[in-house]
C-alpha positions in Angstrom: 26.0 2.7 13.8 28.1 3.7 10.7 28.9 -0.4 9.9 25.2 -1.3 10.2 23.5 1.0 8.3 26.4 0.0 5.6 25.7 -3.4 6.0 22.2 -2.3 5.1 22.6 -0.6 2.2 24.9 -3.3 1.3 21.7 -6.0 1.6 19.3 -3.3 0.1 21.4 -2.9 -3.3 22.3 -6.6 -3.5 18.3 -7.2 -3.7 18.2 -4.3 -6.3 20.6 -6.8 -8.1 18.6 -9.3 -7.7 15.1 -7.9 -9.0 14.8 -10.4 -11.7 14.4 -12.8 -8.4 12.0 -11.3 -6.7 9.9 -9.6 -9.4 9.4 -13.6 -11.0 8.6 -14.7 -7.3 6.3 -12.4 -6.7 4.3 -12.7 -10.5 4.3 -16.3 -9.9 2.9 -16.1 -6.3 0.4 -14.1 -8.2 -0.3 -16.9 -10.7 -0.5 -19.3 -7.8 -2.9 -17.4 -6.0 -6.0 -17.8 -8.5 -4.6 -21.0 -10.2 -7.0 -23.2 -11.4 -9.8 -20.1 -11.8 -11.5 -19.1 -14.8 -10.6 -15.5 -14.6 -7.1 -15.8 -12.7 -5.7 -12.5 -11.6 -9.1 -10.7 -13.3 -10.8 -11.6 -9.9 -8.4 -8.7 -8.3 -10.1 -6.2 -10.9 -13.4 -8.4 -10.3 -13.3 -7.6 -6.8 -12.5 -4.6 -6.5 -15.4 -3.5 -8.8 -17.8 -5.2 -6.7 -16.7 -3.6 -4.0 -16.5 -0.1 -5.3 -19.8 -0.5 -6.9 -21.4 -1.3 -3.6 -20.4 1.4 -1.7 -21.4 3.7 -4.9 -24.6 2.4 -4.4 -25.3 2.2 -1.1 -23.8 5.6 -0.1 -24.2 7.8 -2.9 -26.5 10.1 -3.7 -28.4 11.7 -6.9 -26.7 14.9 -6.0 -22.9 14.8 -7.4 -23.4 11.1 -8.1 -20.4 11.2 -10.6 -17.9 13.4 -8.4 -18.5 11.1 -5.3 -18.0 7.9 -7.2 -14.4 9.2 -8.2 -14.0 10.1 -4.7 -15.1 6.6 -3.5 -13.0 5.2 -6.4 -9.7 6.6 -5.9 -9.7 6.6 -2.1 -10.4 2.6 -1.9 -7.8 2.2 -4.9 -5.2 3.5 -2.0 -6.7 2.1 1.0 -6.7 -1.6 -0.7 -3.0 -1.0 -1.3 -2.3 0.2 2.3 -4.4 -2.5 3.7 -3.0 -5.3 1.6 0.2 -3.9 2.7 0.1 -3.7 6.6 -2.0 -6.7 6.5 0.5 -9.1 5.0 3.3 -7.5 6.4 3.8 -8.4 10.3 4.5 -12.2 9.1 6.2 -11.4 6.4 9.5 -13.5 7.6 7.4 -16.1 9.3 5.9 -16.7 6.0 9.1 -16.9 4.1 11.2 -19.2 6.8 12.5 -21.7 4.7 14.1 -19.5 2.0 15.8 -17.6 4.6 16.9 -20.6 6.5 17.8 -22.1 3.2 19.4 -19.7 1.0 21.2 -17.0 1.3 19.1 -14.3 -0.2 19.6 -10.7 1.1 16.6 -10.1 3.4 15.3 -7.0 1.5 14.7 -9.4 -1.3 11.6 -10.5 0.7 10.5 -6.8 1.2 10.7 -6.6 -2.6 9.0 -9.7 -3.1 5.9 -8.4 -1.1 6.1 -4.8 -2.4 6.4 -6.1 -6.1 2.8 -8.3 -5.3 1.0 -5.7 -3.7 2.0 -3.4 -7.2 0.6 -5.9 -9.5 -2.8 -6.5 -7.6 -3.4 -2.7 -7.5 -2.7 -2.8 -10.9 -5.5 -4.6 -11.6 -7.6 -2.4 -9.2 -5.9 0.9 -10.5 -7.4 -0.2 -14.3 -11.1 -0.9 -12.5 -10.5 2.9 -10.8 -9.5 4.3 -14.5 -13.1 2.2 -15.9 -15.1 4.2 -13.2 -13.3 7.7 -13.9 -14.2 7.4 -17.4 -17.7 6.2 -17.0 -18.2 8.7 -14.7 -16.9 11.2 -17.1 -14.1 12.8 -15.1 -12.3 15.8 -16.9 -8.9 14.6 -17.4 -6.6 17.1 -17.2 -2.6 17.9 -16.9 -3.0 18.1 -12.7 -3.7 14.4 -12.8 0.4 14.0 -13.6 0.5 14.6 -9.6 -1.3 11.9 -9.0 1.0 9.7 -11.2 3.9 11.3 -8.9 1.6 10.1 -5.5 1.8 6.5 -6.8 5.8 6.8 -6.9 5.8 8.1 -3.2 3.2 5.6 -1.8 5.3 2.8 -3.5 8.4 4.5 -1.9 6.6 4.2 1.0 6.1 0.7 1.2 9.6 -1.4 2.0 10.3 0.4 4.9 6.5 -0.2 6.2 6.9 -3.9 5.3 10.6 -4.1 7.0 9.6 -2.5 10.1 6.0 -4.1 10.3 7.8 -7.8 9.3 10.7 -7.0 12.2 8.1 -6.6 14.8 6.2 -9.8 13.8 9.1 -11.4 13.7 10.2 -10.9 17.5 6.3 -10.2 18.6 3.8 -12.9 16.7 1.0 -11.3 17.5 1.5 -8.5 16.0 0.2 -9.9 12.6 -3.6 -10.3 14.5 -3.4 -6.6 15.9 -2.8 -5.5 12.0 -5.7 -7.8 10.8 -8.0 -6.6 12.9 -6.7 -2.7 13.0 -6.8 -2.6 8.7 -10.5 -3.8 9.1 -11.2 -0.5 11.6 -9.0 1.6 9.5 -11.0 1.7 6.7 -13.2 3.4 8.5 -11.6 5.5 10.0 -10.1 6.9 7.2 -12.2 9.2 4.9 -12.0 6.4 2.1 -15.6 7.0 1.2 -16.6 9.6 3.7 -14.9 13.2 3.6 -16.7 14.3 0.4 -19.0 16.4 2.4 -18.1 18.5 5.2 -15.8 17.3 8.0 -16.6 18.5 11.4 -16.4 17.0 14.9 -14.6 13.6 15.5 -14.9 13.0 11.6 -13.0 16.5 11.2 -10.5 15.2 13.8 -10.2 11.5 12.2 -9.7 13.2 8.8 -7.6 16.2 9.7 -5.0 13.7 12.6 -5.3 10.5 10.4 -1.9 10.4 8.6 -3.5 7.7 6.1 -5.6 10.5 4.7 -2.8 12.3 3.2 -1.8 9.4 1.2 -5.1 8.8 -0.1 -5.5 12.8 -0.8 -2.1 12.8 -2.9 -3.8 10.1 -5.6 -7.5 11.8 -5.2 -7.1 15.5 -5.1 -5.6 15.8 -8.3 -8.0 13.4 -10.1 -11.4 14.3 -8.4 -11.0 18.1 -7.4 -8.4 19.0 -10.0 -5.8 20.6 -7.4 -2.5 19.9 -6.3 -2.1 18.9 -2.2 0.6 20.8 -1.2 0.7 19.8 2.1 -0.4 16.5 1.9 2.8 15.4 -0.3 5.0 17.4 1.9 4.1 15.6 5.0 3.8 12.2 3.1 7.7 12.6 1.9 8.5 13.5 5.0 6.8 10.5 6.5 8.8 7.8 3.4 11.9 9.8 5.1 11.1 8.7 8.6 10.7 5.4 7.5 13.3 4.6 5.9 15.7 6.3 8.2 13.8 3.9 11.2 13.8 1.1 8.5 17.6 1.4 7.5 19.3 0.7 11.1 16.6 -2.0 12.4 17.7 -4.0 8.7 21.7 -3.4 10.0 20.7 -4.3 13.4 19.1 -7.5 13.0 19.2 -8.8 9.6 21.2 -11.7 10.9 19.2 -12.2 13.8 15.7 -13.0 12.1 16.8 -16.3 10.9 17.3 -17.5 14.7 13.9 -15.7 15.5 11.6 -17.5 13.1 
């Protein structure tokens, strides 16, 4: 066990090395993405407005208009991170064949790659969430610096999500359809929009047993009910631990493996 979780921290600081590598591939799959477009990456902001301003309208209310719109805001910022992350994950290596086949890349470096993309088209949404914050005239005040620290542990978060998730889809190809289709539920079954009113009965139970609601209460708390969730960031670090101590020895394990798999 010793020689493969060396032989993974071996692979993971060799793509730290490398970041030049993957943080050009990943802007340029960016580019690629809306090439040709009038707007180019602007459609990620685009989008996510329209989508945020939809659900603003459609399920708020006269009463605490303002508050629930932050609420709405900053929950879907974090769910269209989480989603675009356990969507894309499961064929991850599937996706990226012949560079594994034909290089000689450390395997992280394709974790990276997919983390690095996922940060730059929440980037966009993260400056559409700011525009609605300050239309909606949200106090900004020193407790939002915990919601800067939330950001750091969701993106924490993410390689070992995408190396576990993109190991599975690797040796199991359906996988990638079951995450599809369970990010499309999960939205609502996470309080992304609802939860702003009382919780009880199943929606208590969905809110209070849905681990995806801490890490959207870590970003929103802060911002929208100016307080700091203890618990919540407790039980997300230890959730980044668990993950990368499953993610570490699965990387050792089979890192040489995937390109006979694919």
């Amino acid at each position: 066990m010793g020689k493969l979780i060396a032989a993974a921290l071996a692979d993971i600081r060799e793509a730290l090395r490398l970041r030049a590598v993957w943080i050009a591939l990943a802007s340029e799959d960016i580019g690629d993405q809306h090439k040709r477009t009038t707007l180019g990456p602007f459609w990620l902001l685009l989008n996510y407005l329209i989508f945020i301003g939809t659900f603003i309208v459609v399920f708020g209310g006269p009463a605490g208009e303002g508050l629930f719109a932050a609420y709405a805001a900053t929950g879907l910022f974090v769910w269209f991170y989480i989603m675009d992350i356990l969507g894309q994950s499961a064929a991850l290596f599937v996706r990226e064949e012949s560079f594994i086949k034909g290089t000689i890349l450390p395997l992280t470096t394709y974790v990276l790659r997919l983390t690095m993309q996922s940060v730059i088209r929440s980037g966009y949404a993260l400056i559409g969430c700011a525009a609605i914050l300050l239309l909606m005239q949200v106090p900004i005040t020193a407790t939002w610096s915990w919601s800067i620290v939330a950001l750091g542990i969701i993106i924490l978060a993410t390689p070992p999500t995408i190396l576990i998730l993109a190991l599975i889809g690797a040796f199991f190809p359906d996988m990638q359809f079951i995450m599809q289709n369970a990010v499309r539920v999960g939205m609502f079954l996470t309080p992304t929009f609802w939860g702003f009113d009382e919780v009880v009965g199943w929606r208590g139970v969905l809110y209070h047993w849905n681990p995806f609601t801490y890490f959207l209460e870590i970003f929103r708390q802060p911002i929208v009910f100016d307080t700091v969730p203890v618990f919540a960031l407790g039980f997300c670090l230890v959730v980044v631990l668990v993950l990368w101590a499953i993610a570490i020895p699965l990387l050792g394990l089979f890192r040489k493996q995937i390109a006979f798999m694919i």
